[in-house]
C-alpha positions, -999 to 999 in steps of 0.1 A, spaced: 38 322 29 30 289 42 45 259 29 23 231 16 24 199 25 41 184 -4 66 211 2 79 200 36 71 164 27 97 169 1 124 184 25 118 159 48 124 134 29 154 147 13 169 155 52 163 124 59 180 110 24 212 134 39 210 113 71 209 82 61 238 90 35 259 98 62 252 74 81 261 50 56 295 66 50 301 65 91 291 24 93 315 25 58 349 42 73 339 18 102 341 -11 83 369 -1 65 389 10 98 381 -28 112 395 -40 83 429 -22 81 431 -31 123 423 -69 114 449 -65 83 478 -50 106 465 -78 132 471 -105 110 505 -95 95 521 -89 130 509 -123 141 521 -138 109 548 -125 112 556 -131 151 547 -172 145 570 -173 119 597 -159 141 586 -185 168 595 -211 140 629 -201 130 637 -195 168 627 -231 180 644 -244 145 679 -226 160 669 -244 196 668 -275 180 695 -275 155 717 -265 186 706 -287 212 691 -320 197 698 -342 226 679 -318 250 651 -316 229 648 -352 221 654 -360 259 624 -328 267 603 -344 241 604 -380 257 596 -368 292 566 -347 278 550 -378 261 556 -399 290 542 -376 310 508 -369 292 500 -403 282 503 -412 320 478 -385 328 460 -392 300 458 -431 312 453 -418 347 422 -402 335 408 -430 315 418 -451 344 395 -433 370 359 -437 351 
């Protein structure tokens, strides 16, 4: 028997339903995949800049002279680059 065409309209529409539904739960495990990566990204940088802190807090607590001294000669030496610059236009 052949089908009608209200028959396989009917079946195509409902393989296509199935394809789009799984494509919508593929882009959906993506999303949520990103998300988890971004999540994990976030904490491990959070949590690396907040040992960067208490390491240069140690530096500094143990060598204030050296860091007021490396300080100094930073400044110095940015604002006369900085005033070389301006000089020059």
């Amino acid at each position: 028997m052949s089908q009608t065409v209200v028959e396989r309209t009917a079946e195509h529409i409902a393989e296509t339903t199935q394809q789009a539904c799984r494509a919508t739960n593929a882009v959906a495990d993506a999303i949520e995949e990103g998300v988890g990566a971004v999540r994990c990204a976030v904490k491990q940088s959070s949590d690396a800049a907040e040992e960067l802190w208490t390491d240069t807090t140690q530096r500094i607590q143990r060598n204030p002279a050296l860091t007021v001294a490396a300080t100094l000669a930073i400044g110095i030496t940015v604002g006369t680059l900085i005033g070389w610059m301006l000089k020059r236009r």
